[in-house]
PLY file of the C-alpha trace (Angstrom):
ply
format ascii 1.0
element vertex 276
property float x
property float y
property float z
element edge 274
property int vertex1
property int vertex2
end_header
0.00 0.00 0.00
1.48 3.76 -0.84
1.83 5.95 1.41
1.29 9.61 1.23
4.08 11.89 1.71
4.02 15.15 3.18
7.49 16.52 1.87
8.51 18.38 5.01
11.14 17.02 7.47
9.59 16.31 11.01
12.01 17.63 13.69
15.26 16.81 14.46
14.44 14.54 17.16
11.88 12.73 15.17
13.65 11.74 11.94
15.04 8.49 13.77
11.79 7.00 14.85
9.94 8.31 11.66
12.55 6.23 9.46
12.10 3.26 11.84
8.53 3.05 11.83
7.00 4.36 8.08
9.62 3.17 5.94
9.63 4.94 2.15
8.88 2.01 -0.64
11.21 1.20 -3.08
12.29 4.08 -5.32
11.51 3.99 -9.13
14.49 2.24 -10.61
15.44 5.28 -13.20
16.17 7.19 -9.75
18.40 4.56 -8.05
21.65 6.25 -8.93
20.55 9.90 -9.46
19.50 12.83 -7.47
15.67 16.14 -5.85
14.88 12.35 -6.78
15.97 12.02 -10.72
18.01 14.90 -11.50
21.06 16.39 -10.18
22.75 19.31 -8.80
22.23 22.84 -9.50
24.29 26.13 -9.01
22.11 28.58 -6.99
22.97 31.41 -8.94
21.22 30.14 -11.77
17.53 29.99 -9.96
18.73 32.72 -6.70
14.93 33.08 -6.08
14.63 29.48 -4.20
15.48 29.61 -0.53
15.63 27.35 2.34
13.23 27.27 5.17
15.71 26.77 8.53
15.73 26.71 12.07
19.06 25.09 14.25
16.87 25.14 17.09
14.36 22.67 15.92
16.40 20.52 13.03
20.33 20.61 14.03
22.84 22.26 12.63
24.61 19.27 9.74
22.61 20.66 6.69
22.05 24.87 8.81
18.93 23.60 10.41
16.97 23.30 6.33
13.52 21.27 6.72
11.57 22.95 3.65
12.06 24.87 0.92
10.65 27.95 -0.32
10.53 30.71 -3.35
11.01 34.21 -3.38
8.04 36.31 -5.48
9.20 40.01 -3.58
12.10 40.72 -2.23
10.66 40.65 1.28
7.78 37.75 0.58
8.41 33.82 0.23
6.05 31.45 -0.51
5.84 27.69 0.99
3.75 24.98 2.17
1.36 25.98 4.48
2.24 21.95 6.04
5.71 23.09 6.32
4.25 25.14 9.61
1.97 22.73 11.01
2.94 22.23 14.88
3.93 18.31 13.88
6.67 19.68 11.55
8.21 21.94 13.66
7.56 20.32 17.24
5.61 23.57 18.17
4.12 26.84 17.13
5.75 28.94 14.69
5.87 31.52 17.03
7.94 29.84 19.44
10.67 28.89 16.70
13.53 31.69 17.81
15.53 30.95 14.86
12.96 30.34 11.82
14.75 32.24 8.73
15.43 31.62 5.08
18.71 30.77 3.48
19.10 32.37 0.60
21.95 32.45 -2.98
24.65 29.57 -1.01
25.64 26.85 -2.57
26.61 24.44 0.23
23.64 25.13 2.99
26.34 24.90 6.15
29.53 26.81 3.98
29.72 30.32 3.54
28.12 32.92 1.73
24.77 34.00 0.80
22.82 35.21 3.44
20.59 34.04 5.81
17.90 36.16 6.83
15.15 36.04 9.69
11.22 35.39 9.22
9.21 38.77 10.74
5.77 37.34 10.28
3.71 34.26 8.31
0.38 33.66 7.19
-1.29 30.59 6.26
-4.20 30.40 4.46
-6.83 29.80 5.53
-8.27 28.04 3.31
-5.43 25.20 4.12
-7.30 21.28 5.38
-4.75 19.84 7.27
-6.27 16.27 5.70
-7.01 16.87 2.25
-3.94 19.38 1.92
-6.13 21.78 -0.04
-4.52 25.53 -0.19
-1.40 24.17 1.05
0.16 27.79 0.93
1.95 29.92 3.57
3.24 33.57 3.13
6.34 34.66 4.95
7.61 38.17 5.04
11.05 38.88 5.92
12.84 40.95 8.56
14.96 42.44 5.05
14.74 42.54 1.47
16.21 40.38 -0.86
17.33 41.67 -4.29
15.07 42.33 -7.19
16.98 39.42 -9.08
16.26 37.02 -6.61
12.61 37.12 -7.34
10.47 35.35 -9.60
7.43 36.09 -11.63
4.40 34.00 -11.07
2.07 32.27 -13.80
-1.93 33.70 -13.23
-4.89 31.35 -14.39
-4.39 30.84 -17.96
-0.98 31.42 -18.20
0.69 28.77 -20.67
2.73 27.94 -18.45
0.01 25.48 -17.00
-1.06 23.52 -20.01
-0.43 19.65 -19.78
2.93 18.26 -21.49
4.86 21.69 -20.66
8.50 21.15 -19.44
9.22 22.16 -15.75
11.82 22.07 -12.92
11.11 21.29 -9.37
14.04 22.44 -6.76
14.88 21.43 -3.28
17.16 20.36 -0.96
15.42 17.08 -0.10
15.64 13.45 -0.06
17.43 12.08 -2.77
16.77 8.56 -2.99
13.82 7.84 -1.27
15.56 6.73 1.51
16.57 9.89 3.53
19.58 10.85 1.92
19.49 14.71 2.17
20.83 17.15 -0.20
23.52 19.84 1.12
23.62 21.69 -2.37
20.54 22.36 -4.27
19.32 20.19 -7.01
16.30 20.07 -9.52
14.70 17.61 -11.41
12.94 18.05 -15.12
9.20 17.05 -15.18
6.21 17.90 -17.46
2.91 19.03 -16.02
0.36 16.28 -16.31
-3.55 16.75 -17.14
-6.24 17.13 -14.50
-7.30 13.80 -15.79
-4.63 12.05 -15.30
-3.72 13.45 -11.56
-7.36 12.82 -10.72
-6.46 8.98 -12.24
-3.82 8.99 -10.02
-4.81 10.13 -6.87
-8.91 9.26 -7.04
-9.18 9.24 -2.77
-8.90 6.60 -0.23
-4.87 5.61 0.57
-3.55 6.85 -2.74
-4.97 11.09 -1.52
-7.79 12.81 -3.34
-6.51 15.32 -6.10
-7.90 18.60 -6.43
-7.96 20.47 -9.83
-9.07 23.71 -8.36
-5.96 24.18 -5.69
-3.43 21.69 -7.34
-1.42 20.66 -10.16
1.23 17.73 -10.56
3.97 17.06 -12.43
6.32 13.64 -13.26
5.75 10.95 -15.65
4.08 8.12 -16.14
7.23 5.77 -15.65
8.40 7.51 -12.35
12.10 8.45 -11.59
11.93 12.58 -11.43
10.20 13.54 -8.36
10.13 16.19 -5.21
10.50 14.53 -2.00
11.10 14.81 1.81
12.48 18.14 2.79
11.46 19.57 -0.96
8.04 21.04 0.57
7.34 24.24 -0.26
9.68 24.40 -2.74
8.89 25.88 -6.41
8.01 24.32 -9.80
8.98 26.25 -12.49
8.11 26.15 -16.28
8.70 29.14 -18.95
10.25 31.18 -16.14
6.98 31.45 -14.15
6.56 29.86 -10.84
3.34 27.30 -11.30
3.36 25.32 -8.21
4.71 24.45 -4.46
5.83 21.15 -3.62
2.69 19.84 -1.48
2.54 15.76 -1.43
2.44 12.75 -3.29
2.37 8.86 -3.33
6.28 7.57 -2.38
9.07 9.57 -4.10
9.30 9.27 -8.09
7.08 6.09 -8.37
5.52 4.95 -11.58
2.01 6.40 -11.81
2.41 8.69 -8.50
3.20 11.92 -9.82
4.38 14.71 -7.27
1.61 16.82 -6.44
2.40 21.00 -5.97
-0.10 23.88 -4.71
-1.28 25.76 -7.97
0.21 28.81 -7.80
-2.87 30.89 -9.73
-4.88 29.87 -7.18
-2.44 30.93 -4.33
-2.38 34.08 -5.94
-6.10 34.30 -5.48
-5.33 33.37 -1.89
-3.48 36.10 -0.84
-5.45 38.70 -2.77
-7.93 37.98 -0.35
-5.70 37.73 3.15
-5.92 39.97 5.88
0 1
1 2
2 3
3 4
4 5
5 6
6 7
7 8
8 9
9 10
10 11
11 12
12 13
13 14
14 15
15 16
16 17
17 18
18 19
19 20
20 21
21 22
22 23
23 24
24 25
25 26
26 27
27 28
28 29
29 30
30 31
31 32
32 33
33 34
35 36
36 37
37 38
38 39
39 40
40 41
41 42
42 43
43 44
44 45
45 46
46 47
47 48
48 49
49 50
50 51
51 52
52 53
53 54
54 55
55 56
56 57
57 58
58 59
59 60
60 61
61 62
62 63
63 64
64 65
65 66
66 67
67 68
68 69
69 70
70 71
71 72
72 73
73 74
74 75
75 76
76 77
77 78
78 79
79 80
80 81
81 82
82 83
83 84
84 85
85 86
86 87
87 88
88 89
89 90
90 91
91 92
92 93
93 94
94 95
95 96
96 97
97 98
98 99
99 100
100 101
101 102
102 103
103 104
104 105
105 106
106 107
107 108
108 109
109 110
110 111
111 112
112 113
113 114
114 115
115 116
116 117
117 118
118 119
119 120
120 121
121 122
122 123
123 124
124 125
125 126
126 127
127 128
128 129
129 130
130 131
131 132
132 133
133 134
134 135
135 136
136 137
137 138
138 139
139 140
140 141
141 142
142 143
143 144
144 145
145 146
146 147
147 148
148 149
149 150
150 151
151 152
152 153
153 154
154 155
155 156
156 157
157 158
158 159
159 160
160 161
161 162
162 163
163 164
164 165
165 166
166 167
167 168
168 169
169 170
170 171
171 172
172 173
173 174
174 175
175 176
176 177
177 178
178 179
179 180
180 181
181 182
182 183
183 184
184 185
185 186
186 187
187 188
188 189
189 190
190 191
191 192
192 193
193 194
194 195
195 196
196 197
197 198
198 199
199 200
200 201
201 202
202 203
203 204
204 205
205 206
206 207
207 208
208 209
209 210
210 211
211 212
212 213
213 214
214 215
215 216
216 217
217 218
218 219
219 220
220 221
221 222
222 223
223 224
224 225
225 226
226 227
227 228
228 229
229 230
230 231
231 232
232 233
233 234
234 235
235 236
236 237
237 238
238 239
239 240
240 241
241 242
242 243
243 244
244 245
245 246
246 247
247 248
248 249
249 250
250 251
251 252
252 253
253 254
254 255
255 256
256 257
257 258
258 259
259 260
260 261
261 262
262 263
263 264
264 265
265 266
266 267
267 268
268 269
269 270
270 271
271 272
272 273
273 274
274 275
């Protein structure tokens, strides 16, 4: 039986018993050797607007505390999973995380340079169900601006960008493998969007999760091998330069006929028109 991933890390303390008890299935076989799951490593300075989501405090220090990921769309606004918040991620409240920031333009998330910059406030929609991850979408806003390079432009309803078969990129600094081997340098994988047909095929309800047309998209193909995973939540899919979709969940980690599933990012912008 699959199991539905929500691609945020758990705390620190928690990453030893969650291994021991809900082991991942087998990853697809094109991703046994490769990397995200299925591609490879990426410089940052080629996509600066994706950012890791980090706190020491509540994930360690080996990899500067990343547990999700994240994408610039103002200099002082990220986007990410609104799941990447929830008190079972993080071990408590966002509030009570001293150290929650973003890590932004470094290549090696514990080396040096870049900048690293502290979270002033988040919203999460409230429109987000826990259960069904519907509006999976949380706003931070941060205590300084990023450049205006390090943004990117997102894709409204109708955009092109969207249409089924269209080449994409998902980033992260996630599992790898499918079996909790963690990225230190960022990496991306090359999907194509799939049809609302085919993600409802693939996700009808019951153990497999319910897809939603109307809050998300997904992306993959049908033989598996180029996927987000673990510690990729939150983090952006990309296609024709436009941002399209958050990392959200999915069935296993690049498995034949379980495409990743992402947050659509029109609707998100329809979202936050409407926050207070």
């Amino acid at each position: 039986m699959p199991r539905i991933v929500v691609r945020a890390l758990p705390p620190a303390f928690a990453l030893a018993a969650l291994a021991a008890l809900i082991p991942l299935g087998p990853p697809a076989s094109a991703a046994a050797d490769s990397i995200v799951v299925g591609g490879g490593p990426v410089p940052v300075a080629d996509s600066p607007w994706v950012v890791a989501l980090s706190s020491r405090d509540r994930f360690g220090g080996s990899r500067a505390g990343q547990f999700c990921g994240g994408v610039a769309i103002a200099p002082t606004k990220v986007l990410t999973a609104a799941h990447c918040l929830r008190q079972d991620v993080l071990g408590t409240t966002v509030p009570e995380v001293p150290d929650l920031r973003i890590i932004s333009g470094r290549d090696e998330l514990s080396g040096p340079g870049g900048q690293e910059i502290p979270v002033r406030s988040a919203w999460i929609s409230p429109r987000y169900e826990p259960r069904t991850n519907i509006a999976d979408l949380a706003v931070l806003t941060l205590d300084r601006a990023l450049p205006e390079a390090s943004v990117v432009p997102t894709a409204a309803a109708g955009d092109a960008a969207y249409e089924p078969g269209t080449a994409a990129t998902v980033y992260g600094w996630g599992d790898t493998t499918g079996y909790g081997a963690y990225a230190s340098v960022l990496h991306a994988a090359k999907v194509r969007v799939l049809s609302d047909n085919a993600c409802t095929r693939a996700y009808p309800g019951g153990v497999h999760g319910s897809y939603d047309a109307s809050s998300m998209l997904c992306a993959g193909s049908t033989a598996g091998g180029r996927d987000a995973c673990q510690g990729d939540s939150g983090g952006p899919l990309v296609a024709r330069g436009r941002l399209i979709g958050l990392v959200s969940w999915g069935s296993g980690c690049g498995s034949p006929g379980s495409p990743g599933v992402y947050t659509r990012v029109s609707a998100a912008i329809r979202w936050m028109a409407g926050q207070s």
